[in-house]
Every structure is written in structure tokens, then in C-alpha cells.
LUMZALUM-38407 format. One record per residue (C-alpha): residue number from 1; y, x, z. Coordinates in Angstrom, 3 decimals. Each point is the difference from the previous one (the first is absolute). Layout:
BEGIN
NUM,Y,X,Z
...
***
This chain:
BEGIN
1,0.000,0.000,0.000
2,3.636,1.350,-1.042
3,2.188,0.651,2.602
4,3.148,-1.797,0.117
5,3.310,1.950,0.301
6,2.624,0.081,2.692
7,2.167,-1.236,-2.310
8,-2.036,-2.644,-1.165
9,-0.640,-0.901,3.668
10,4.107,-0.394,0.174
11,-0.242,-2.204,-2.802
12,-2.310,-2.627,2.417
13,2.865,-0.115,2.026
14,2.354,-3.338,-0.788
15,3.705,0.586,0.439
16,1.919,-0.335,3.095
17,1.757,-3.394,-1.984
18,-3.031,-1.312,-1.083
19,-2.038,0.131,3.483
20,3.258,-1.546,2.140
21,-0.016,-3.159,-2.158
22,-3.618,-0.352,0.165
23,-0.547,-4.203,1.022
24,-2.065,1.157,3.007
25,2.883,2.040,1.520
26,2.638,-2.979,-0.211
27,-0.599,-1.367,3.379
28,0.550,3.449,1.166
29,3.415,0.511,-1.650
30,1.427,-3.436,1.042
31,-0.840,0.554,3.599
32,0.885,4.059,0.118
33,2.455,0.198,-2.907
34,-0.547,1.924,-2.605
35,1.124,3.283,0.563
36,-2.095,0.393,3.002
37,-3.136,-0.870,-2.416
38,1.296,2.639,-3.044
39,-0.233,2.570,2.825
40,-3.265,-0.880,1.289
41,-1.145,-0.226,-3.370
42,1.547,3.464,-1.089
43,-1.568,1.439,2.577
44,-3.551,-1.474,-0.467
45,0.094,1.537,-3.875
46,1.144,3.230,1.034
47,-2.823,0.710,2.866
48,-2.437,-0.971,-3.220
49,2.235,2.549,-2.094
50,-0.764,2.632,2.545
51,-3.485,-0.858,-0.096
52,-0.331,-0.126,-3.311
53,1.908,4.039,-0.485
54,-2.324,0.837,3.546
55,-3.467,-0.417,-2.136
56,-0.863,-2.588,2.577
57,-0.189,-2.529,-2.220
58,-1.726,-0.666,-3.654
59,-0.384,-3.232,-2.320
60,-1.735,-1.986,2.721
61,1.742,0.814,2.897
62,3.285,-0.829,-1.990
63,-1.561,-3.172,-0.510
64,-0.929,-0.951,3.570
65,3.286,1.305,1.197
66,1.751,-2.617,-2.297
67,-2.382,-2.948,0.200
68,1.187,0.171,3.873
69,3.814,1.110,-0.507
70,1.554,-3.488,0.643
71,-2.018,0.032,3.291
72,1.293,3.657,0.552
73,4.014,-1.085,-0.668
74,-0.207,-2.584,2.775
75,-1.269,2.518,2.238
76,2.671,2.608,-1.163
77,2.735,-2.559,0.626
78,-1.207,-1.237,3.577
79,-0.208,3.410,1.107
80,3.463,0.959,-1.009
81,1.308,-3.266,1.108
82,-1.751,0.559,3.216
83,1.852,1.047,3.417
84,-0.424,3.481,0.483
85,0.885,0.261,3.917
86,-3.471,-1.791,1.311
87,-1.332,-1.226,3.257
88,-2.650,2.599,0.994
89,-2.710,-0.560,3.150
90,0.525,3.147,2.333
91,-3.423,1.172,1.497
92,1.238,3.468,0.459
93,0.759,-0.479,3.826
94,3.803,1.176,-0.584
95,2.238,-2.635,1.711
96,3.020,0.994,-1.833
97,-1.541,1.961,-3.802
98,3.304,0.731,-1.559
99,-1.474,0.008,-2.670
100,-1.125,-3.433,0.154
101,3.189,-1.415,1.066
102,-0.087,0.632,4.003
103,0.789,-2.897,1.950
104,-1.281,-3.420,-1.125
105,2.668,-2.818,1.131
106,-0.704,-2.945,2.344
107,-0.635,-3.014,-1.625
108,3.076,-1.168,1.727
109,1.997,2.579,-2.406
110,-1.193,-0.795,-3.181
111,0.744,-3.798,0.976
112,3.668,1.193,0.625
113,0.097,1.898,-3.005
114,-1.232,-2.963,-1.784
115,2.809,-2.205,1.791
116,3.101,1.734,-1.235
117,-1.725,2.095,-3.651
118,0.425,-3.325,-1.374
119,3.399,-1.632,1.301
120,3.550,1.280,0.906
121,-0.151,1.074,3.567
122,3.100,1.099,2.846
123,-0.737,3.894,-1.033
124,3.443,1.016,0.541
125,1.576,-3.740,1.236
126,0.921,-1.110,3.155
127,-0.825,-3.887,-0.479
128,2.054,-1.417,3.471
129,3.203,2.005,-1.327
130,-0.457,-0.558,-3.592
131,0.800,3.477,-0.339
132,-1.715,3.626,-1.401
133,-2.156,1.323,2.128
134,-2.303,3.101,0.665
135,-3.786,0.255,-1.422
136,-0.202,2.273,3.239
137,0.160,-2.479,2.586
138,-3.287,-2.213,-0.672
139,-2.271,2.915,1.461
140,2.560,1.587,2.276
141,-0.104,-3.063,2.213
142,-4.104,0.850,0.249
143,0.557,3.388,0.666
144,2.419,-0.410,2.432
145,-2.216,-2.775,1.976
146,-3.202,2.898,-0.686
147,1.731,3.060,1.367
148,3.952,-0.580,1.546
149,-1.499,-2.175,2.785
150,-3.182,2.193,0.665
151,2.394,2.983,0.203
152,2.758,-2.341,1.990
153,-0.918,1.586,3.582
154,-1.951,2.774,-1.149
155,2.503,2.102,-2.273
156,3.040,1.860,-0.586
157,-0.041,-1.345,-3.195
158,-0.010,-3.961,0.346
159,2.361,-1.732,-2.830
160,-2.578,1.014,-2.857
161,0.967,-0.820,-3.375
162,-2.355,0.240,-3.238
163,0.573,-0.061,-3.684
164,-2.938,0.450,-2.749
165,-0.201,1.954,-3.000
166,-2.685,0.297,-2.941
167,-2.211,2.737,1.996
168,-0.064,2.604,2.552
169,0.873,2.652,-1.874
170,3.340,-1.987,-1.440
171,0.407,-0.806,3.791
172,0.446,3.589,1.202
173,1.537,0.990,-2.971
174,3.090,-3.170,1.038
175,0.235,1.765,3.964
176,0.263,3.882,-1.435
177,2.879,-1.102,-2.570
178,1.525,-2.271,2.802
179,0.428,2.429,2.955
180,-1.053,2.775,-1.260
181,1.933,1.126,-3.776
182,1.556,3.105,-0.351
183,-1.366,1.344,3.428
184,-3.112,0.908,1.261
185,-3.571,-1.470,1.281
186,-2.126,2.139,2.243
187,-3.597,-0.556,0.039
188,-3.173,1.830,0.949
189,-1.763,1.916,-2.489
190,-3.233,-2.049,1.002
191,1.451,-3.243,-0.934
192,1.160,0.938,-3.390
193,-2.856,-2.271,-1.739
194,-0.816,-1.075,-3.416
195,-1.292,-3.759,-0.457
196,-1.536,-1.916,-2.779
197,1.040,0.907,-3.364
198,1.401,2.998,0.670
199,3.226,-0.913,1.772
200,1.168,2.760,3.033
201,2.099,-0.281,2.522
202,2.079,3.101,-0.914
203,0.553,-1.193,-3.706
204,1.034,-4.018,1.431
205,2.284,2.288,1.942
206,1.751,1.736,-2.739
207,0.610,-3.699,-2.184
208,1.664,-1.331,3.289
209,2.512,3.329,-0.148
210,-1.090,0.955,3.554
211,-0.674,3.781,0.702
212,-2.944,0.069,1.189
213,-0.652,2.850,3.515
214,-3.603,1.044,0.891
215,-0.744,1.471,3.527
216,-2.881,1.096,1.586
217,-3.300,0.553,-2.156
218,-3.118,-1.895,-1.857
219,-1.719,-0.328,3.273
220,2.332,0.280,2.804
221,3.635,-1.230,0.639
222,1.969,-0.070,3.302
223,2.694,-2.434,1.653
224,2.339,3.469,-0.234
225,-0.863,0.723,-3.630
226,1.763,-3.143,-0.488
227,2.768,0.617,2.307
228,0.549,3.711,-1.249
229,0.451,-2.014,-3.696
230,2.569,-1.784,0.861
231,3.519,0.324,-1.525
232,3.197,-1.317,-0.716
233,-1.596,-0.743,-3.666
234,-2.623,-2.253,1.820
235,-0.159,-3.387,-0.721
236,-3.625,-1.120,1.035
237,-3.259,0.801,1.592
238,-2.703,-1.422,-2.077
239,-3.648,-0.290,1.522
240,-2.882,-0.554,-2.543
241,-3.705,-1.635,0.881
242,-2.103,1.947,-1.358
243,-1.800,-3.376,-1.279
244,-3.236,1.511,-1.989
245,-0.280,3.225,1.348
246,-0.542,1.725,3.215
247,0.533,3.462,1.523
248,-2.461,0.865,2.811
249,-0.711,3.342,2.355
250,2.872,2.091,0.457
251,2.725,-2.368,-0.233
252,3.637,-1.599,1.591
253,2.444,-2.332,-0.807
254,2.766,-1.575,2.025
255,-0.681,-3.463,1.386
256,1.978,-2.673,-1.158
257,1.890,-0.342,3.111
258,0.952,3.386,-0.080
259,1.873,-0.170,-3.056
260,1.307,-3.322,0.610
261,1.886,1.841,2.893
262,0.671,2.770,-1.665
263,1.675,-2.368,-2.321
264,1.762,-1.737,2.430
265,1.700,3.373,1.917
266,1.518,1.040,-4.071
267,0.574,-3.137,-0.779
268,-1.980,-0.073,-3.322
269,-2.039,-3.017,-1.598
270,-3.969,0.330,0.695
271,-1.748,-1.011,-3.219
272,-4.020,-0.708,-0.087
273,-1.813,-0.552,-2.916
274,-2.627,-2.135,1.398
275,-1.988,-0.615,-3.653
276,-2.137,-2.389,0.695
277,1.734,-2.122,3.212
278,-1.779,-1.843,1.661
279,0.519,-3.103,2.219
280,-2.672,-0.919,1.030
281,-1.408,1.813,2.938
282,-3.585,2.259,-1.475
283,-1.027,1.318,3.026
284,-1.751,-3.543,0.532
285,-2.078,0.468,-3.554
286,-0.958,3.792,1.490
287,2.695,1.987,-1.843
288,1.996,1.942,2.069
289,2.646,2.419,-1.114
290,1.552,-1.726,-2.337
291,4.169,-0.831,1.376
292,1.008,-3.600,-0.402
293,3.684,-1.180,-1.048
294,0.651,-1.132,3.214
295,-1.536,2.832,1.850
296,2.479,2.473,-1.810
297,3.225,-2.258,0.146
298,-1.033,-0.151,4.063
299,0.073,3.710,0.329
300,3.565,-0.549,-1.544
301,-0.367,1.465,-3.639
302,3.343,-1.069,-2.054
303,-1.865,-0.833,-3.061
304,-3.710,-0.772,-0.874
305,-1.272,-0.610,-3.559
306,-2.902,-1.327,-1.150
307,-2.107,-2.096,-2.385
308,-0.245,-3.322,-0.785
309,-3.333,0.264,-1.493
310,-2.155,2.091,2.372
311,-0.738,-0.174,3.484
312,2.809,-3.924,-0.072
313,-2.319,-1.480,-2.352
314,2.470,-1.445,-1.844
315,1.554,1.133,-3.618
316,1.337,3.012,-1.689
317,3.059,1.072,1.857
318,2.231,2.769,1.869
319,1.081,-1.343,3.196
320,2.424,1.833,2.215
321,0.483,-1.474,3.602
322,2.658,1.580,2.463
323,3.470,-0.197,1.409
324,1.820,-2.467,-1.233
325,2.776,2.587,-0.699
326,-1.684,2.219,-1.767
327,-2.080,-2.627,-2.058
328,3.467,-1.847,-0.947
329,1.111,3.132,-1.837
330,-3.521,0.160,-1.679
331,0.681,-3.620,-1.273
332,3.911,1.277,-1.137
333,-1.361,2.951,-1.634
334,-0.109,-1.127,-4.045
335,-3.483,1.729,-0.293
336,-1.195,-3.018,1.889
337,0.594,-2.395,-2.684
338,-1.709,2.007,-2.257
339,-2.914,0.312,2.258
340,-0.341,-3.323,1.226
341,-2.672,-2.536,-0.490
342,-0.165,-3.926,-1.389
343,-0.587,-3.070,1.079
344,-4.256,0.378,-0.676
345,0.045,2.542,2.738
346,2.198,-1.604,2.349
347,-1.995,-3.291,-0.175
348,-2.959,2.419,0.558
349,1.053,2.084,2.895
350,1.587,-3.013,1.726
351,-3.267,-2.353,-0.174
352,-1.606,3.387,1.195
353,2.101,0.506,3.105
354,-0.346,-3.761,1.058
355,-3.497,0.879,0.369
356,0.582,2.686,2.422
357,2.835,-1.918,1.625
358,-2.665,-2.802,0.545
359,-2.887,2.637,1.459
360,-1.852,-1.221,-2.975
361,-1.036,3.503,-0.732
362,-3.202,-1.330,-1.822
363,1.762,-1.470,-2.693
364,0.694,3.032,-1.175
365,-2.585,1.434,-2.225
366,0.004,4.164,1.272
367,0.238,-0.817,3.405
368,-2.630,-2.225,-0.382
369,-2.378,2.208,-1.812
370,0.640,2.873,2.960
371,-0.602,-2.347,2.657
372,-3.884,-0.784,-1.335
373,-2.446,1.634,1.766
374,-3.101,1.611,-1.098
375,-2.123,-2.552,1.087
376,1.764,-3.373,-2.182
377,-0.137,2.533,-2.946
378,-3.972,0.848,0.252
379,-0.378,-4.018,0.370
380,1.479,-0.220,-3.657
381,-1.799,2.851,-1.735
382,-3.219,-1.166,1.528
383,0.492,-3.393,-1.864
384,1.147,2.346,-3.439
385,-3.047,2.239,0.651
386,-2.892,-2.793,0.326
387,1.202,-2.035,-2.878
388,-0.424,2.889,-2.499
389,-3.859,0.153,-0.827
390,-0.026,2.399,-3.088
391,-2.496,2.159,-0.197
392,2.098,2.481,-2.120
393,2.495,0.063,2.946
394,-0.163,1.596,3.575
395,2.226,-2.084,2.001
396,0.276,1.308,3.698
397,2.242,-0.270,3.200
398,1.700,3.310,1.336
399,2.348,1.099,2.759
400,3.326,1.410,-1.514
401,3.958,0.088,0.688
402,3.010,-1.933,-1.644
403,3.450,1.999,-0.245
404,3.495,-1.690,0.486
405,0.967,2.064,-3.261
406,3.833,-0.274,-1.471
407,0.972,3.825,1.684
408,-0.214,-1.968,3.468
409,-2.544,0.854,3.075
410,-1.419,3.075,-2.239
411,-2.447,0.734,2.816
412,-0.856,-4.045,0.931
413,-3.320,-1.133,-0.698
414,-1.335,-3.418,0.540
415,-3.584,-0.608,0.709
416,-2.081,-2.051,-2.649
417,-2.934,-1.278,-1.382
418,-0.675,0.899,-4.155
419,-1.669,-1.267,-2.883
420,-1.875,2.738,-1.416
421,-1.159,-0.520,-4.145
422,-2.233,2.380,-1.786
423,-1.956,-0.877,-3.342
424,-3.370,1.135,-1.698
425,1.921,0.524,-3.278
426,3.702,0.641,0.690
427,1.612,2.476,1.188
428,2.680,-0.223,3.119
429,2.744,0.424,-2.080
430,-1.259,-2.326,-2.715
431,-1.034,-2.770,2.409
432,4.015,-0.106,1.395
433,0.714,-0.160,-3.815
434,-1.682,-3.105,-0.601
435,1.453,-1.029,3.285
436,3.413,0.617,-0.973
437,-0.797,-1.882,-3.300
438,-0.779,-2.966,1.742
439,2.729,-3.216,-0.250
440,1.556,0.413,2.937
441,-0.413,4.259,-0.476
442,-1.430,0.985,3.259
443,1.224,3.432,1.372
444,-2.264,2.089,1.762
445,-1.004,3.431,1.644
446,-2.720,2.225,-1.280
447,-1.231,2.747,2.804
448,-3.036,1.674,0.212
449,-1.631,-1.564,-3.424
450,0.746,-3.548,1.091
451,2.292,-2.973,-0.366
452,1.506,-0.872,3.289
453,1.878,-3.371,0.259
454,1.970,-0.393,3.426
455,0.364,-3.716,0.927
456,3.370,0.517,2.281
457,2.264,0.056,-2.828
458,-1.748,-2.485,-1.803
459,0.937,-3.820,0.488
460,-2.969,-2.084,1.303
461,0.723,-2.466,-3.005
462,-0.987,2.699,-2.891
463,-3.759,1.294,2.029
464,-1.101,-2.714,-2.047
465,1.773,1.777,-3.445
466,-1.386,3.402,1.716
467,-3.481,-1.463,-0.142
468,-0.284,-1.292,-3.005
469,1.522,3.015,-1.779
470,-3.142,1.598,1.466
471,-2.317,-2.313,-0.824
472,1.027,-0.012,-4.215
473,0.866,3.637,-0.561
***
């Protein structure tokens, strides 16, 4: 039999006109117009193009390929047409995965959000006066309920003001440029950290126009380092948590009462980048270690920032909490209106607070997840792992530990129960494939040549997804 030419294999091909008006594409382009369907349709004929040039396909395959190329636009088109940020199950054990979003939001939030996404809303209107008003003030009332009258009897610093900003970083980027431009920030070596994605505290410090003043060394800084430092140039002391790191054996740093008195006798502003913030008290889930918003603001530290999205629960933001004073010329400083967040957020944080100002600390999905013990997760995998009867799987219970994740509690583990997968005629790696290429993808870890799937950071709702992803793969 003569073999057909490339070229006469492009000839097959109908054109790009001629396939678009076909009658069994119509439906198609009415409901997805027709631009959408030339593109999916372009692209369909030039994968079988490549094919074609590849050698991967002769006469017959050509013919296959377009017998089923109406079948292959529609798929073309709903994958383009598809959303491309996706709802993922996280068995990985990592409270807040950055990389899969970090804190989910109480149902409460996405309710809110909901609420005022779809109408005009009192962002920036003060409805009694009839007058502008500040987006500011819907959480500030929360925060000053959550902290100024905890710190009320307990503090030097009492009247506690708070604005938000888009993240952390922006957050102690707004403070440096505020008190700080043109003069100098002294910090210890060991807190000059990098976080996610490559941002450092010593290159934030150089976009706010603060000079930035290391003392001491990697390992060990003193109170007098810090007082030694100190100049007429000085505008701010600025102490870092190291949030996912730790220094152990030969070390020292100042405690944070130290410096706040330190700060008090020069009369400088005490900054602390807190990272992750949380208010919520840890010690009661086992995690100790980790300072708390209020616990820094009681020692009397000026400033705290923090994240909206970490240890809070709540959504993507930079919060800074601290002296009124000081926060008021944070809100004047034009850099906050380029920083600031919109009304999404702010109906997110706020329907978060509520839930802390109501001691409803279960309605909010991280704190919820850390407070599960070991025990109410086994119950759950033991369900998962007597429902799977394949005799190509291995399906067994193990003792492991969950993480709190997001750069917060680096050295926090929480006890737990896992899931542990291996197969006959996958690999570990290929087996969290398929599992990722599930609908919901579910995310898991691979150690020690099995798939491990960590019920505390999955929702009690998708064991049944988690099951019967196992049970067809």
C-alpha cells in the first residue's frame, strides 16, 4: 500500500471557514458566540497539524481524528471557557497551604460577600448623616470591641485604632513610610527574614525610604545593641517574628518588654511585625510560642501588623492595630489609599470578626480544623478506609502530624490520624496524579512511597468526594 504524503494528509484537513459553519456546531456558536468557537476550532486543526508534521499520524489516524473533531471543538471551547481558579480538596494536613489559598472563610463571610457583591452598600456613607463616610470604620468598631477593651486595664496602650490594607507586606511597608521616611529603622540581624515569594524585610524597607540599621548578629542581639544604635536619625525600632523559621542553641534576643521600654525612655515608636496575628488564644489547641495581637499590644508595642488571612481566618489583608495617633497618620499618609482594600474584604473581615466577637470561634473554618483532635479525625478515615475494597489498592490507617503552615507556628505540630494509599500498579507519585485529576482535584502528600491524605484540613462534607475518588481511579 502507497504511503500517503504529509501534504496530502494537510489536504484531509477542511478549512478553518468551512468546519465553523458546519450545522452540528450552530448550537454551539449561538450559545458561545462565534469567536469563542473559531478559536476552539483553530486550535483543534492545528494540534492535528502538529500531528500530522510529528509522524504521529498517517491516512487513518487523520481520519479518526476528524470523524471525532466536532466532539473535540466542544471540548476545546469548555475548557477555555472554563474558570481557571478552582475549588481544590486539601488532604495535605497544612491548615493554611499558601499555595492553596490559606484561610478558607466562614460561611458567614461568603454570605456577606454575597449581600453587598450584588447591591450598592454604605462603603464609604454614613446613612444617619447622609453624608461621606470612611470604608475604615465597619471593622474598626470590631477591632476595637476585640482588643481596646481587653487591653482597657491591662495596657499602656488602650485607645487602639486599626486600618487594613491588601497584605502584610503592604501593611509594614504603610508604618516604615509613615514614621519612619528619610530616617532610620534598627532591627536585629536575626529578624531580617525573607517570606513567600521572595519579598525581605530589608528590600520592603528600602521602597518605604526608611534606612534601614542592623545591630547585633544572625544569632544573638542584645537590649544595648539596640540602645548603642540609637541616633538622632532614628525614627523606629522594628521587631520581626521570625514566622517560618527558628534559631535554636546559642542564641538571645531582647524580650518584648524590654524594647517596649527601651522605646518608651527615647521616645521612639515600637513596631512588630507580627505576620501571621493571631487572636485567638493557641495555647488551648497545644501551640505555644506563637504571640497573639493582643498579647503584644498588652506588653505596650506602638504598632502590630498582621494578616488577615492566616492565623484571623478571615481574607487577604494587612492589618495594622495600634495607637490611635500613630495609626491616624497611617490613614493620612496617601500610600494608604493606594494600599487599601474594597468593599469584598471588608464584608469579609467584618462577618469574620463578629464571629470572634460572638465566641463563635467554630464558625470559623482554621480554628476549627486546629481544634480537632486526633481521635474525631481517625473516626472519619476509618469510615474512608473500610469503604474502599479494591484489591489493587492498600488502604490503611497511620499515626502522623498536621502543620498550621502560612510561615506561622514553624515548629507547631498537631497530632493526627492519616489515610495512607499505595497501589499494585501505580506509583506514589502517579497515584496523587490521578488524585489531583479528580473533579474536585484532590491535593495530597506523597512520603515514603505513599499517598497520605490528612482529614483535618479536609471538610467532613467532601470524605464522601475523597472516597469515591479512591474507589474510580
Amino acid at each position: 500500500m502507497k504511503a500517503v504524503s504529509k501534504t496530502d494528509l494537510y489536504r484531509k484537513l477542511p478549512s478553518l471557514d468551512e468546519l465553523v459553519h458546519n450545522q452540528e456546531l450552530a448550537s454551539l456558536v449561538s450559545q458561545e458566540g462565534q469567536s469563542a468557537v473559531n478559536d476552539s476550532a483553530r486550535a483543534v486543526l492545528a494540534r492535528i497539524r502538529e500531528e500530522i508534521t510529528a509522524g504521529r499520524l498517517d491516512a487513518e489516524g487523520v481520519d479518526l481524528a476528524l470523524s471525532g473533531i466536532i466532539s473535540a471543538i466542544e471540548r476545546e471551547l469548555r475548557q477555555s471557557l472554563a474558570y481557571s481558579l478552582r475549588t481544590v480538596i486539601n488532604a495535605t494536613g497544612v491548615i493554611l497551604h499558601t499555595n492553596l489559598g490559606r484561610a478558607p472563610l466562614p460561611g458567614s463571610a461568603f454570605q456577606h460577600i454575597h449581600e453587598i457583591a450584588g447591591n450598592y452598600s454604605n462603603l464609604e456613607f454614613e446613612i444617619d448623616k447622609g453624608a461621606r463616610g470612611r470604608r475604615d470604620i465597619h471593622v474598626d468598631r470590631l477591632f476595637r470591641r476585640l482588643l481596646s477593651e481587653e487591653l482597657a486595664a491591662a495596657s499602656p496602650i488602650h485607645d487602639v485604632s486599626t486600618i487594613v490594607v491588601n497584605n502584610n507586606a503592604a501593611a509594614v511597608l504603610l508604618v516604615l513610610n509613615t514614621l519612619a521616611e528619610g530616617g532610620e529603622v534598627i532591627v536585629s540581624r536575626g529578624e531580617l527574614v525573607e517570606i513567600g515569594g521572595s519579598f525581605r524585610i530589608p528590600e520592603v524597607m528600602t521602597k518605604s525610604n526608611a534606612i534601614l540599621r542592623e545591630v547585633g548578629t544572625t544569632n544573638r542581639t542584645r537590649l544595648a545593641d539596640y540602645e548603642s544604635a540609637i541616633t538622632d536619625k532614628t525614627r523606629l525600632l522594628l521587631r520581626v517574628h521570625r514566622s517560618n523559621f527558628q534559631i535554636t542553641g546559642f542564641t538571645e534576643q531582647p524580650r518584648v518588654e524590654e524594647l517596649v521600654a527601651l522605646a518608651r525612655r527615647r521616645n521612639i515608636p515600637l513596631l512588630e511585625d507580627l505576620g501571621s496575628g493571631a487572636l485567638f488564644d493557641l495555647r488551648s489547641v497545644g501551640v505555644n510560642d506563637e504571640p497573639g495581637v493582643l498579647e503584644s499590644l498588652r506588653s505596650g508595642v506602638d504598632v502590630v501588623t498582621y494578616s488577615g488571612d492566616k492565623l484571623l481566618g478571615g481574607p487577604q489583608a494587612g492589618i495594622l492595630s495600634g495607637r490611635r495617633d500613630l495609626i491616624t497618620r497611617m490613614r493620612a499618609n496617601s500610600l494608604f489609599r493606594a494600599l487599601r482594600v474594597d468593599k469584598l474584604t471588608y464584608a469579609a473581615l467584618e462577618a469574620t470578626l463578629l464571629a470572634y466577637v460572638k465566641h463563635d470561634h467554630d464558625a470559623i473554618p482554621i480554628l476549627r480544623m486546629m481544634r480537632l483532635s486526633k481521635e474525631d479525625i481517625g473516626k472519619r478515615a476509618k469510615v474512608i478506609v473500610e469503604k474502599i475494597r479494591r484489591p489493587d489498592l492498600s488502604v490503611n490507617i497511620m499515626d502522623g502530624e498536621s502543620v498550621i503552615g502560612g510561615g506561622a507556628a514553624p515548629s507547631a505540630v498537631l497530632p493526627t490520624t492519616l489515610v495512607a494509599v499505595t497501589s499494585k500498579t501505580l506509583t506514589a507519585d502517579e497515584l496523587a496524579a490521578r488524585l489531583r485529576a479528580s473533579n474536585p482535584p484532590i491535593i495530597a502528600r506523597v512520603e515514603d512511597a505513599q499517598v497520605l491524605l490528612d482529614l483535618r484540613t479536609v471538610f467532613a462534607e467532601q470524605d464522601v468526594m475523597v472516597t469515591m475518588a479512591l474507589q474510580q481511579i
